[in-house]
N, CA, C and O atoms as a GROMACS GRO file, in nm:
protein
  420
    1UNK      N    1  -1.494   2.769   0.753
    1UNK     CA    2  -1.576   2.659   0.705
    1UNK      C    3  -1.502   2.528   0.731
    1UNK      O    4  -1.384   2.531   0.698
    2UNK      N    5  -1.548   2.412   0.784
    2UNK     CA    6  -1.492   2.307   0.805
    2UNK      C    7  -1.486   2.251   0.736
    2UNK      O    8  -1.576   2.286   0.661
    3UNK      N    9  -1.435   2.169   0.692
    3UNK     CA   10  -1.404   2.032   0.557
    3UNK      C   11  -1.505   1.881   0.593
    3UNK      O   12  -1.523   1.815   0.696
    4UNK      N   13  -1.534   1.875   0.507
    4UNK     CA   14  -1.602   1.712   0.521
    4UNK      C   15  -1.466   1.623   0.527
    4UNK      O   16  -1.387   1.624   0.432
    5UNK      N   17  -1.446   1.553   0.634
    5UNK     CA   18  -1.358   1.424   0.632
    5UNK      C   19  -1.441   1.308   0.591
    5UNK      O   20  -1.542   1.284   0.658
    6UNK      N   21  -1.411   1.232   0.488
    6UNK     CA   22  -1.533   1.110   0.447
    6UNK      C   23  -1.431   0.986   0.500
    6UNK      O   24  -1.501   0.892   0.535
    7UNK      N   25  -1.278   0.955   0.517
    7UNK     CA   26  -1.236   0.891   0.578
    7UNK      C   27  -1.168   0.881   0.641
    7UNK      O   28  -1.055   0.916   0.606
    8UNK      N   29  -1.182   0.837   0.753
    8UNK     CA   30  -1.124   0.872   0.912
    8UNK      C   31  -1.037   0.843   0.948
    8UNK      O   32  -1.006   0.725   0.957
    9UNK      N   33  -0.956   0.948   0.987
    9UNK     CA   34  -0.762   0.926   1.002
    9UNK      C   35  -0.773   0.763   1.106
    9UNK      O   36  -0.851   0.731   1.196
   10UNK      N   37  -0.666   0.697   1.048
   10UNK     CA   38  -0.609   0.543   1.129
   10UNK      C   39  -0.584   0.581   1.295
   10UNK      O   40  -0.467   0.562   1.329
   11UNK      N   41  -0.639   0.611   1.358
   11UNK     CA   42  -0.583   0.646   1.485
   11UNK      C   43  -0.517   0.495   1.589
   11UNK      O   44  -0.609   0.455   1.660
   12UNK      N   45  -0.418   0.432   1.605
   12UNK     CA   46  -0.371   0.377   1.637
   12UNK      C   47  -0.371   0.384   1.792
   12UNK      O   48  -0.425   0.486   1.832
   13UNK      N   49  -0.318   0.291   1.902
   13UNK     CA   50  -0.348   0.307   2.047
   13UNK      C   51  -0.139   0.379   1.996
   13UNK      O   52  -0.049   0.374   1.912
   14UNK      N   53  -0.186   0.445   2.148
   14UNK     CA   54   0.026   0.494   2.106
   14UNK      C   55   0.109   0.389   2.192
   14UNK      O   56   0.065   0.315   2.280
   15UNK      N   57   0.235   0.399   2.149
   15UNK     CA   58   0.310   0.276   2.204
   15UNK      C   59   0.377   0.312   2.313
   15UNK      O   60   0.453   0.408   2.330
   16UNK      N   61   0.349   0.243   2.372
   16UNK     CA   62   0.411   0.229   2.552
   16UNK      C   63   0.495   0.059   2.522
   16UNK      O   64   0.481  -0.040   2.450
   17UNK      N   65   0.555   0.096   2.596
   17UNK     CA   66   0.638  -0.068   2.661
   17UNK      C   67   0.604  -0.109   2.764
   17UNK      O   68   0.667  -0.201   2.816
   18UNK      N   69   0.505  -0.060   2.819
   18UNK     CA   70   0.423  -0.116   2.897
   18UNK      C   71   0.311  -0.221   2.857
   18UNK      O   72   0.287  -0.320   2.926
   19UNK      N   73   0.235  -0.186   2.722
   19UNK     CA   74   0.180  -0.293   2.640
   19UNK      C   75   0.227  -0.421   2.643
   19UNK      O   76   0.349  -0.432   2.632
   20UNK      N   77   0.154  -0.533   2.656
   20UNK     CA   78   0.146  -0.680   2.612
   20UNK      C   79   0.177  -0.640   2.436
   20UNK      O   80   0.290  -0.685   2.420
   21UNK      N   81   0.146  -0.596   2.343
   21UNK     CA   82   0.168  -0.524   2.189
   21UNK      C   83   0.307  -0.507   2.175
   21UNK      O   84   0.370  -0.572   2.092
   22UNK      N   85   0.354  -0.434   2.240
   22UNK     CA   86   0.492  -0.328   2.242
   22UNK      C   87   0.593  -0.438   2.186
   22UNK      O   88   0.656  -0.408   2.085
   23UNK      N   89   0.615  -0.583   2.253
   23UNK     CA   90   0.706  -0.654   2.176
   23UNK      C   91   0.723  -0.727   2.072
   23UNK      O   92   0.829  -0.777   2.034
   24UNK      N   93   0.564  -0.739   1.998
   24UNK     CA   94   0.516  -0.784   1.908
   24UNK      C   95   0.548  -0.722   1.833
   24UNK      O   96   0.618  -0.773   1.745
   25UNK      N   97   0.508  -0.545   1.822
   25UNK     CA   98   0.535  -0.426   1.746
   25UNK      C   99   0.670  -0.438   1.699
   25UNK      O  100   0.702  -0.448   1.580
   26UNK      N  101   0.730  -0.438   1.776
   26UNK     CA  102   0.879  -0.382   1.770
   26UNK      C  103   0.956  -0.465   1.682
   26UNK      O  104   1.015  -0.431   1.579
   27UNK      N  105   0.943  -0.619   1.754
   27UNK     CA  106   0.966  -0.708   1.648
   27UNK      C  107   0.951  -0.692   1.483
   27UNK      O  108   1.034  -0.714   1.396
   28UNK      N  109   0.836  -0.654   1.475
   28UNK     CA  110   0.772  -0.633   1.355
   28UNK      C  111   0.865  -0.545   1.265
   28UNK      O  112   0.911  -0.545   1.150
   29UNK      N  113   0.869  -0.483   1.362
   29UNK     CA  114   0.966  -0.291   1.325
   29UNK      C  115   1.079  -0.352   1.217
   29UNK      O  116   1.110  -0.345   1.099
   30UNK      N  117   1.116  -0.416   1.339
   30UNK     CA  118   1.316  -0.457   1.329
   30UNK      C  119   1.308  -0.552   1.245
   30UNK      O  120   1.419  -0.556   1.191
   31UNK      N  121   1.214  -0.666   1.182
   31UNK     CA  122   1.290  -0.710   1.120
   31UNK      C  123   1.249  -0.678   1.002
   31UNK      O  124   1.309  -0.739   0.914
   32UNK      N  125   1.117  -0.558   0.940
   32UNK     CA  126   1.130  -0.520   0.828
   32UNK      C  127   1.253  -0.477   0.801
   32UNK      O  128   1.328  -0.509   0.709
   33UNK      N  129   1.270  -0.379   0.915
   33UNK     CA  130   1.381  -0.303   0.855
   33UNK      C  131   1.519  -0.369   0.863
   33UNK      O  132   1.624  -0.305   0.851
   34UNK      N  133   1.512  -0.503   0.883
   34UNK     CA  134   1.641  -0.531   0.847
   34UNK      C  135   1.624  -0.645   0.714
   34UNK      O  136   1.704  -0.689   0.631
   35UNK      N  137   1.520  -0.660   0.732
   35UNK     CA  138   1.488  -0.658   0.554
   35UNK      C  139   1.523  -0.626   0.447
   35UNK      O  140   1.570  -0.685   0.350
   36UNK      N  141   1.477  -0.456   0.487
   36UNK     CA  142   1.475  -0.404   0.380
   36UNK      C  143   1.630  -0.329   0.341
   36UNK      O  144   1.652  -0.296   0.225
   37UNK      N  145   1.703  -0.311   0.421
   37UNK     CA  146   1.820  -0.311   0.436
   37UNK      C  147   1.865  -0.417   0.350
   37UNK      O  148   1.878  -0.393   0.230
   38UNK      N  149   1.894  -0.540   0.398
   38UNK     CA  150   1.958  -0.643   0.342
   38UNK      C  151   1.897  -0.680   0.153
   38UNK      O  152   1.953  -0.749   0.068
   39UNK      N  153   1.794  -0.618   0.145
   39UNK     CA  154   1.728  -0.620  -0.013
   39UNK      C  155   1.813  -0.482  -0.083
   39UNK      O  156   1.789  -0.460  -0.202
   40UNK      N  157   1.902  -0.397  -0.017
   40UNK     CA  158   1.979  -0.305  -0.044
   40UNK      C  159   1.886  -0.193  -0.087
   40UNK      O  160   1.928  -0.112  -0.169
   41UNK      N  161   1.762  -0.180  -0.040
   41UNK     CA  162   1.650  -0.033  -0.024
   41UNK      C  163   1.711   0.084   0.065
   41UNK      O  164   1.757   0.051   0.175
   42UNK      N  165   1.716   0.201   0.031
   42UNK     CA  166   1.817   0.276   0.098
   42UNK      C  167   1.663   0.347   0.193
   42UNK      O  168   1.556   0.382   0.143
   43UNK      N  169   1.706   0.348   0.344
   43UNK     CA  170   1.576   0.381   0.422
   43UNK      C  171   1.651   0.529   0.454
   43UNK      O  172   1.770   0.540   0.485
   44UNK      N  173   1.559   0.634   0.439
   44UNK     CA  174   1.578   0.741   0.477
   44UNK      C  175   1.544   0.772   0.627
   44UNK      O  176   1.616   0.854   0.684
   45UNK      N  177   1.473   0.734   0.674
   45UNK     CA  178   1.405   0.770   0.880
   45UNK      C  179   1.335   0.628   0.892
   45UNK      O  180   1.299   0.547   0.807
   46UNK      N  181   1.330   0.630   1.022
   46UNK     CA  182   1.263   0.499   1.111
   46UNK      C  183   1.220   0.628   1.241
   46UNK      O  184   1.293   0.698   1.312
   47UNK      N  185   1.059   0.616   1.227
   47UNK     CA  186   1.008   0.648   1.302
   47UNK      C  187   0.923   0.529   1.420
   47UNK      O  188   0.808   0.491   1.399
   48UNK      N  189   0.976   0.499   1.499
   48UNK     CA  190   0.909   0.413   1.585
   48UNK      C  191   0.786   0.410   1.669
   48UNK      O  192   0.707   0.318   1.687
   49UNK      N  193   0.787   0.493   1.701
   49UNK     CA  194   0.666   0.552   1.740
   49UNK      C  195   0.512   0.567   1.662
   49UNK      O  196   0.397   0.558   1.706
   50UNK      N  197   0.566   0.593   1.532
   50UNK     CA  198   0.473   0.604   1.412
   50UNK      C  199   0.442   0.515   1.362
   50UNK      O  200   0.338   0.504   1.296
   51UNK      N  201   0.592   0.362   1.399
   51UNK     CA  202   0.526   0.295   1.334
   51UNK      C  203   0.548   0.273   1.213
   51UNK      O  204   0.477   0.196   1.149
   52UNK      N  205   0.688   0.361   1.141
   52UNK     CA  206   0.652   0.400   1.004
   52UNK      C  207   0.814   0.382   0.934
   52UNK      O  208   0.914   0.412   1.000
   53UNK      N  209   0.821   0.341   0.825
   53UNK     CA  210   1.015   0.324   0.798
   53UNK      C  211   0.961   0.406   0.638
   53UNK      O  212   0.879   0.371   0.554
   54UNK      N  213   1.050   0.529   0.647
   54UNK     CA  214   1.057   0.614   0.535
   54UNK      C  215   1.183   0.578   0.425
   54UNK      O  216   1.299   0.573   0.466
   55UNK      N  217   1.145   0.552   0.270
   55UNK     CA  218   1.271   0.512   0.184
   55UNK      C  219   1.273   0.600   0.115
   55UNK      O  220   1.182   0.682   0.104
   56UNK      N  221   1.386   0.600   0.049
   56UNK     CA  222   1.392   0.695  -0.121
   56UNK      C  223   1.358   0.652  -0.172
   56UNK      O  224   1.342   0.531  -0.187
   57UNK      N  225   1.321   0.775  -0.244
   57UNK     CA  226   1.214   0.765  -0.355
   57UNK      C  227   1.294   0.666  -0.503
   57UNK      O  228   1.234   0.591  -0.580
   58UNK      N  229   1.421   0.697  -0.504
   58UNK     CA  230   1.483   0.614  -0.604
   58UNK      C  231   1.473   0.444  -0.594
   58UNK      O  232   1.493   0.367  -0.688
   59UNK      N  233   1.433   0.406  -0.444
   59UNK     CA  234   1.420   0.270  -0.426
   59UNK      C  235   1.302   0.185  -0.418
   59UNK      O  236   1.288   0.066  -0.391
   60UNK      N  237   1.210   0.291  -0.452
   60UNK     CA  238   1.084   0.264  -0.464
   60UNK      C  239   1.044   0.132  -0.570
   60UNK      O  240   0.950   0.058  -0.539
   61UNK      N  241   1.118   0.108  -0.689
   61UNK     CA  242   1.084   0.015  -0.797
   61UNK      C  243   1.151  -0.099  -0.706
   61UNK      O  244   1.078  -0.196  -0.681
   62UNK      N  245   1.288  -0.101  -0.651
   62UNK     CA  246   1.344  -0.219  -0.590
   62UNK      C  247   1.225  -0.283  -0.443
   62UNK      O  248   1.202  -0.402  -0.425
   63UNK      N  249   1.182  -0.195  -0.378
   63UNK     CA  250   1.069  -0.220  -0.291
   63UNK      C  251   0.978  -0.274  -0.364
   63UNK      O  252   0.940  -0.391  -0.352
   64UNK      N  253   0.945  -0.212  -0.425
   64UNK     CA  254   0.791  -0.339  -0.480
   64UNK      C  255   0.822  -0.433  -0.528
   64UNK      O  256   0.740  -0.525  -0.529
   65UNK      N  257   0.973  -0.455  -0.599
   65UNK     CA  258   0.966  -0.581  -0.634
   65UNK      C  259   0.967  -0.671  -0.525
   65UNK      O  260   0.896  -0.771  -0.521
   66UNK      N  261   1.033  -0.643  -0.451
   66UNK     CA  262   1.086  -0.713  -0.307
   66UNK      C  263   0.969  -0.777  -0.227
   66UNK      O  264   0.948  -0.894  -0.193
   67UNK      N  265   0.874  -0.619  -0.202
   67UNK     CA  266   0.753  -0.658  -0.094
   67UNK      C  267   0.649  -0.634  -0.207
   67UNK      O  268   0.602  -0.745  -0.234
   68UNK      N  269   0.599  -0.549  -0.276
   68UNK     CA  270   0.513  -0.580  -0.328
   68UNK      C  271   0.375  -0.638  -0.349
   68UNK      O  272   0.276  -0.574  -0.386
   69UNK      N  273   0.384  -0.815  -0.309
   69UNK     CA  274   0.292  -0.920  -0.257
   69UNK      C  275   0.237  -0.880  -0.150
   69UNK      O  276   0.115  -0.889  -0.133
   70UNK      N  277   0.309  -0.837  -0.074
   70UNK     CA  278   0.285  -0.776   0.075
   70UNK      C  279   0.192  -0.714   0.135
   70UNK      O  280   0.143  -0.727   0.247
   71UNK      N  281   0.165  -0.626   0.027
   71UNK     CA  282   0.126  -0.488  -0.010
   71UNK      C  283  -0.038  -0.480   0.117
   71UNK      O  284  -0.121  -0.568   0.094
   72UNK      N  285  -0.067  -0.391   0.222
   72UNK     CA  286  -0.204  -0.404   0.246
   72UNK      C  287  -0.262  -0.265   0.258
   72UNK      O  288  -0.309  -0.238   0.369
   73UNK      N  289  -0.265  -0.211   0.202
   73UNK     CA  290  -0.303  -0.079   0.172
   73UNK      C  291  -0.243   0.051   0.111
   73UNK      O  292  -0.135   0.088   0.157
   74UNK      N  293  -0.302   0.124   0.013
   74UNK     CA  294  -0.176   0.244  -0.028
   74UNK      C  295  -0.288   0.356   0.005
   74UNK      O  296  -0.407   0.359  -0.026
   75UNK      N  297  -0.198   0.462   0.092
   75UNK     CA  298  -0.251   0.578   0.106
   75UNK      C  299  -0.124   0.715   0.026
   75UNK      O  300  -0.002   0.729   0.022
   76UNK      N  301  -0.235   0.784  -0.021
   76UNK     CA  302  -0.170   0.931  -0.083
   76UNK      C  303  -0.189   1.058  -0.031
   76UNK      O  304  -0.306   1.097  -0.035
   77UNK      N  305  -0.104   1.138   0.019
   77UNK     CA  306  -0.133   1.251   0.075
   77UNK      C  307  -0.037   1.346   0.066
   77UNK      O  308   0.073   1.352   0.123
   78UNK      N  309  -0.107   1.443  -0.036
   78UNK     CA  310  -0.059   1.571  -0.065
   78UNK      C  311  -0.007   1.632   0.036
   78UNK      O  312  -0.069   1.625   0.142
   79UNK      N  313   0.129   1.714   0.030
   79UNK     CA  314   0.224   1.827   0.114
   79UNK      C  315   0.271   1.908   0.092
   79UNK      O  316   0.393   1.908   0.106
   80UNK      N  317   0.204   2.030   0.044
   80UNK     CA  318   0.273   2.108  -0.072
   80UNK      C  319   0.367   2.067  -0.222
   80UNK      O  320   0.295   2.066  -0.322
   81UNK      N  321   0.472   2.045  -0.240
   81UNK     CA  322   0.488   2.036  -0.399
   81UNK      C  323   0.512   1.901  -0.395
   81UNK      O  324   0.541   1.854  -0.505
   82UNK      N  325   0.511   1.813  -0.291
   82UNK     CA  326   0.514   1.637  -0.255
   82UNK      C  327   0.378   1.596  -0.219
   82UNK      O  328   0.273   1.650  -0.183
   83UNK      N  329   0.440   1.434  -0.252
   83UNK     CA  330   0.311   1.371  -0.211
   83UNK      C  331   0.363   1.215  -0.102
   83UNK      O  332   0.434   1.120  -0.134
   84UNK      N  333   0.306   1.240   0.007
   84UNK     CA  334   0.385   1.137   0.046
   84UNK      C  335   0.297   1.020   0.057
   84UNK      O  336   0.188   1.014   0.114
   85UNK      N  337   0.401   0.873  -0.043
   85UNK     CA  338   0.288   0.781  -0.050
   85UNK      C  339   0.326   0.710   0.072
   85UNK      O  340   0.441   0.720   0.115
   86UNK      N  341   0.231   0.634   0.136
   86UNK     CA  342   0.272   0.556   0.219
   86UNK      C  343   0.166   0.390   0.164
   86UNK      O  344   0.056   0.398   0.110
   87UNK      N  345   0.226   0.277   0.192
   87UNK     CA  346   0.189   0.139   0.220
   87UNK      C  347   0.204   0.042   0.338
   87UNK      O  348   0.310   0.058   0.398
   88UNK      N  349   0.142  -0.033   0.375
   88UNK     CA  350   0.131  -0.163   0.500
   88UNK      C  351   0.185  -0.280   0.447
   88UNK      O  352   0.124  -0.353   0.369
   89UNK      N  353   0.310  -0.300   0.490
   89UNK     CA  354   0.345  -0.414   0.493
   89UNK      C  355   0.390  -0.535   0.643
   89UNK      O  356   0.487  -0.547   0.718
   90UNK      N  357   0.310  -0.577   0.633
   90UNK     CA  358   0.351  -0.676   0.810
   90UNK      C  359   0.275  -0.605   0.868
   90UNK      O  360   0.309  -0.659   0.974
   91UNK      N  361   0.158  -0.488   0.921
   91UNK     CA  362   0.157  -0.414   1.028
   91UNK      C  363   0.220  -0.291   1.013
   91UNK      O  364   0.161  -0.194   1.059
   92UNK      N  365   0.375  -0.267   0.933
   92UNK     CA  366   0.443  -0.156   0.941
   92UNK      C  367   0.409  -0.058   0.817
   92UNK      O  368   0.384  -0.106   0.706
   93UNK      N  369   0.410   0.060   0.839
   93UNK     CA  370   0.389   0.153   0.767
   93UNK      C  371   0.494   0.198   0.660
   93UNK      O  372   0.556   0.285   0.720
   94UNK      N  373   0.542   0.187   0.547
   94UNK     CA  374   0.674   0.194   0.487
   94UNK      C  375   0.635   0.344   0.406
   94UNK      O  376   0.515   0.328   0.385
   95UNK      N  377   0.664   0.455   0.360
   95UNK     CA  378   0.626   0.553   0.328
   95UNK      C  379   0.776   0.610   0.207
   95UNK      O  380   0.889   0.562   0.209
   96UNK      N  381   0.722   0.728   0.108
   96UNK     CA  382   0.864   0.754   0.043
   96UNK      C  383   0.757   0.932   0.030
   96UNK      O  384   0.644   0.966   0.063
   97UNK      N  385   0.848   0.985  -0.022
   97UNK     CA  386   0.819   1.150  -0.100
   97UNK      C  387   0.850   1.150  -0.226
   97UNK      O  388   0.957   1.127  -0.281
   98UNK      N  389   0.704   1.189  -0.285
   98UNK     CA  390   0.737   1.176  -0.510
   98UNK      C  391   0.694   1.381  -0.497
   98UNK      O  392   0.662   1.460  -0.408
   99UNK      N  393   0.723   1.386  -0.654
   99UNK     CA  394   0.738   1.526  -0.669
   99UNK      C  395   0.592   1.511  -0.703
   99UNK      O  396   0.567   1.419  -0.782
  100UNK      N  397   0.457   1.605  -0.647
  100UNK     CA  398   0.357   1.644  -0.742
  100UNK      C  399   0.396   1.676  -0.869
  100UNK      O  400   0.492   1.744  -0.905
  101UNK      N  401   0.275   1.595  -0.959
  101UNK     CA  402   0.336   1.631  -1.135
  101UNK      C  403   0.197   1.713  -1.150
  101UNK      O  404   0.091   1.687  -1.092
  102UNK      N  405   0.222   1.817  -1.241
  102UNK     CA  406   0.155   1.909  -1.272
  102UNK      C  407   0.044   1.853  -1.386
  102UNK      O  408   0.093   1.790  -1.479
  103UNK      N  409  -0.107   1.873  -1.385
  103UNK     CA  410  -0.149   1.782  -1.495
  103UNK      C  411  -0.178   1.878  -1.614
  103UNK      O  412  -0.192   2.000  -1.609
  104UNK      N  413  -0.183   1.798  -1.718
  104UNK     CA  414  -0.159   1.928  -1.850
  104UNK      C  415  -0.301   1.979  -1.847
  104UNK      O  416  -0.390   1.930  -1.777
  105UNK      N  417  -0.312   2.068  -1.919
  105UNK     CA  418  -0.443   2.119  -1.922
  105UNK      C  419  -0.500   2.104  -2.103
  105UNK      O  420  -0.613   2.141  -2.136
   0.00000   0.00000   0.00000
């Protein structure tokens, strides 16, 4: 049985350096992440390709204070006993892993 999708995965063009984009992007990339670095957010992966800078989850309160304002979208998506949130800040995708909490019954 197939699943109803009601909203449609972000499909992005993929990045070449061949793009007029590609140096705009990149830019973008590098200086979040040296941002967020210098705000002392501990980044776990930089996926470039994706587009996407992964933090700990412990630095999550210091990030919002930081970017926060920023903020242009929050997506949630379940992964077995995680949930990985991700947000848009600049264009870039910033993402962390929380524990699913069990809800009481």
């Amino acid at each position: 049985m197939d699943a109803l999708n009601l909203v449609g995965a972000s499909v992005g063009e993929p990045l070449s350096i061949l793009t007029e984009a590609f140096p705009a992007r990149l830019s973008a990339f590098n200086e979040l992440t040296r941002e967020i670095r210098e705000a002392g957010i501990s980044i776990r992966l930089l996926v470039l390709l994706d587009n996407k800078i992964f933090i700990e989850e412990d630095s999550v309160e210091l990030f919002m204070e930081r970017f926060g304002y920023q903020l242009r979208g929050i997506r949630y998506v379940p992964a077995g006993q995680f949930t990985c949130n991700t947000v848009t800040v600049r264009d870039v995708d910033v993402a962390w892993f929380s524990s699913v909490k069990e809800q009481d019954l």
